[in-house]
Backbone as JSON, one array per atom type, in Angstrom:
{
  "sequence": "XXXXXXXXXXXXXXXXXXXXXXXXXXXXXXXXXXXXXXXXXXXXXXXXXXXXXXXXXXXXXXXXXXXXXXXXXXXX",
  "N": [[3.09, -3.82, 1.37], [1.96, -5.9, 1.13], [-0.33, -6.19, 2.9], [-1.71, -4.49, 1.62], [-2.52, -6.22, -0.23], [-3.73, -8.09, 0.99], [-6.05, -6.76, 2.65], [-7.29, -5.79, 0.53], [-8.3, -7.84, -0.77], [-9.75, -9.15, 1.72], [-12.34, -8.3, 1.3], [-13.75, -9.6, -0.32], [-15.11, -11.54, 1.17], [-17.6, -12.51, 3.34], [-17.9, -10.02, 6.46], [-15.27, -10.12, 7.19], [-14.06, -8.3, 7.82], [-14.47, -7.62, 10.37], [-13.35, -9.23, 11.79], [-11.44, -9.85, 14.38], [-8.06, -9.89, 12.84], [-8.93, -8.35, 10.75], [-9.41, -6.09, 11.53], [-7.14, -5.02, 12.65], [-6.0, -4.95, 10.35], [-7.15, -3.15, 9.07], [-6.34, -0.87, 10.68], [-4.38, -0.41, 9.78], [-3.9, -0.1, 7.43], [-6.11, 1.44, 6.16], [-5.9, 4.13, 6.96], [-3.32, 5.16, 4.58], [-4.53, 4.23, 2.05], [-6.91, 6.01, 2.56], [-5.58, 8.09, 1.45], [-6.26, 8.35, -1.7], [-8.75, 7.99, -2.2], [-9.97, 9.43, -3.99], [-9.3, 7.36, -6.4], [-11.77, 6.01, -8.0], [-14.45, 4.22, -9.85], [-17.88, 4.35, -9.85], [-19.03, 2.13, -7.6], [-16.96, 0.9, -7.61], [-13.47, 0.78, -6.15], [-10.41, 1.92, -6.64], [-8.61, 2.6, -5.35], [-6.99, 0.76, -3.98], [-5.11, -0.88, -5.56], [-3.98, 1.85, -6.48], [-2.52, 2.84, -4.29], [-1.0, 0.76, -4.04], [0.91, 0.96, -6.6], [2.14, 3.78, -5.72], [3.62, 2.96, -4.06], [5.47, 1.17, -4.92], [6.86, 3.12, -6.63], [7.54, 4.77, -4.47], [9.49, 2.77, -2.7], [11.43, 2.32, -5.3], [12.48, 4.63, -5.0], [13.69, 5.44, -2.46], [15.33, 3.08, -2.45], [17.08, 3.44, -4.88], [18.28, 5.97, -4.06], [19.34, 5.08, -1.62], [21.55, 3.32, -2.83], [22.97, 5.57, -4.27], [23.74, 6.95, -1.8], [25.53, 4.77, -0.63], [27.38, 4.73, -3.21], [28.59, 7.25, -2.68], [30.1, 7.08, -0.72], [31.66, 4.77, -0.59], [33.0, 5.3, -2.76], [33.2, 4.54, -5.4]],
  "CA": [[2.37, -4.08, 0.15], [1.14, -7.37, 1.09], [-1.38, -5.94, 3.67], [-2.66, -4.13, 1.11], [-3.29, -7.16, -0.62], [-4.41, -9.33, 1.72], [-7.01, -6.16, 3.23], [-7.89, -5.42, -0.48], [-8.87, -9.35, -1.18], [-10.94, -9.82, 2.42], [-13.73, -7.45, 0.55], [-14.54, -10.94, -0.87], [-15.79, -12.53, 2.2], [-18.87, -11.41, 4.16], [-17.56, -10.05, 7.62], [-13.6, -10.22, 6.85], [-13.45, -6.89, 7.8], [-15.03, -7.43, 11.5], [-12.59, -9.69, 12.84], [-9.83, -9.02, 14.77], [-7.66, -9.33, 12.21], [-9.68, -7.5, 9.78], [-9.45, -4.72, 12.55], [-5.98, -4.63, 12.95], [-5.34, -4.45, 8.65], [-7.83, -1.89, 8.6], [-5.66, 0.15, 11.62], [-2.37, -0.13, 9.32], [-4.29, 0.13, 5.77], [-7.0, 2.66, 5.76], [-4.96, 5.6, 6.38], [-2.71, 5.1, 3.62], [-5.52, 3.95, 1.41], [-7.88, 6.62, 2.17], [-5.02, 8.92, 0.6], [-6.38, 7.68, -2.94], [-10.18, 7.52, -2.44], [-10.17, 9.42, -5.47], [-9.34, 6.56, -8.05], [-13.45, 4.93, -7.8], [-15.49, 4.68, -10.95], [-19.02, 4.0, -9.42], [-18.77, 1.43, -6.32], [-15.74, 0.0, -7.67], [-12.39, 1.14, -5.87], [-8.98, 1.55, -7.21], [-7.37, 2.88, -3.94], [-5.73, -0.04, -3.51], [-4.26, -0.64, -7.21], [-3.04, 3.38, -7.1], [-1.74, 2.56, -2.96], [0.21, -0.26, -4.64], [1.92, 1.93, -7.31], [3.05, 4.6, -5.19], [4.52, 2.19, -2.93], [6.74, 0.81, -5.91], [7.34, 4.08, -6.69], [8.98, 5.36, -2.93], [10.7, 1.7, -2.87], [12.45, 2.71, -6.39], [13.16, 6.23, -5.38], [14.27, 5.05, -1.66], [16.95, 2.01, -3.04], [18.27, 4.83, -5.84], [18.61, 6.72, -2.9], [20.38, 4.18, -0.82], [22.86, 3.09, -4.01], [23.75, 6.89, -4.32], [24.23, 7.27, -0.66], [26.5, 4.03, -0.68], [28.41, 4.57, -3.9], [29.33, 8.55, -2.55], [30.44, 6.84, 0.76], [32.58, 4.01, -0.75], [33.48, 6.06, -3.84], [32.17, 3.42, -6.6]],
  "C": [[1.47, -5.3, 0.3], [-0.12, -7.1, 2.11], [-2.19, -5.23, 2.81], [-3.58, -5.34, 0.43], [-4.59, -7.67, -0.12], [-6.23, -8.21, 2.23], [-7.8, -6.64, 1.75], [-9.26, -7.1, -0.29], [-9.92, -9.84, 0.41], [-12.02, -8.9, 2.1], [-14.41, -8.58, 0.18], [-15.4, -11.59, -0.05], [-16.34, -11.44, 3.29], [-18.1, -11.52, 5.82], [-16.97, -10.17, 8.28], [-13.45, -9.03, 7.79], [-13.65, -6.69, 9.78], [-14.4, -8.63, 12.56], [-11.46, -9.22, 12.84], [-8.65, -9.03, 14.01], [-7.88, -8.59, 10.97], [-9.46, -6.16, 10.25], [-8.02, -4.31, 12.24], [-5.35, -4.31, 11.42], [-6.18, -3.37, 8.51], [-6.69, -0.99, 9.28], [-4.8, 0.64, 10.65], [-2.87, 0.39, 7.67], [-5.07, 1.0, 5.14], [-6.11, 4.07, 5.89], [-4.58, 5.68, 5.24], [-3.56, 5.0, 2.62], [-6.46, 4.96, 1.47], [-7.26, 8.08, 1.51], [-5.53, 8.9, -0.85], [-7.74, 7.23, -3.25], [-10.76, 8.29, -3.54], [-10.47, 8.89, -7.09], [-10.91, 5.53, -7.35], [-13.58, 5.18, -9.1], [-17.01, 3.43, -10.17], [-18.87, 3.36, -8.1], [-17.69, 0.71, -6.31], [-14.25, 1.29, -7.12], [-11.29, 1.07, -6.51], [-7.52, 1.79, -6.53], [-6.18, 2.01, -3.99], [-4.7, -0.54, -4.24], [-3.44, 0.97, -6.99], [-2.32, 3.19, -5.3], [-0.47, 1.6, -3.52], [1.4, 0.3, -5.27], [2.75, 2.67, -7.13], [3.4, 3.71, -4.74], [5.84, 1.81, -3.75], [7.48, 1.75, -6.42], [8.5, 5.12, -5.8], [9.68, 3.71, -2.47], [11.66, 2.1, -3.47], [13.14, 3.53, -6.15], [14.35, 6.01, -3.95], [15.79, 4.19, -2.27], [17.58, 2.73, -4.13], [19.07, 5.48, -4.67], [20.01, 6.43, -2.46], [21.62, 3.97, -2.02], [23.3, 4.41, -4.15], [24.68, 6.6, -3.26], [25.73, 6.53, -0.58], [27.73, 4.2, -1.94], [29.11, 5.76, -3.69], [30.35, 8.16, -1.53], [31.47, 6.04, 0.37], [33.47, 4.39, -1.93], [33.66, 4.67, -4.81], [32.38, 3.87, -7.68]]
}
């Protein structure tokens, strides 16, 4: 989540995106992000706001998950 950030926020600065670590958050962040190139209105993006969401979303569903798994296993 925090790479999304951090990618999202070097949009601010001219030529963020063209150093090496600009390179290497693009490698890990555009995939995921270009799942969601849907949410735009005009030149403005929202990829990375609706990338965020799901993410909190398969966290939540993951750690339910895990607390099932663990309370079937220890009988809770």
């Amino acid at each position: 989540m925090l790479a999304i950030v951090i990618y999202a926020l070097m949009s601010w600065f001219p030529n963020a995106y063209g150093t090496a670590f600009g390179r290497f958050l693009g490698r890990i962040v555009e995939p995921f992000e270009r799942l969601f190139n849907f949410a735009s209105i005009g030149m403005i993006s929202f990829a990375p706001v609706v990338a965020l969401i799901v993410l909190t979303f398969v966290q939540g569903g993951i750690s339910y998950v895990g607390r099932l798994l663990i309370e079937f296993a220890y009988g809770y």
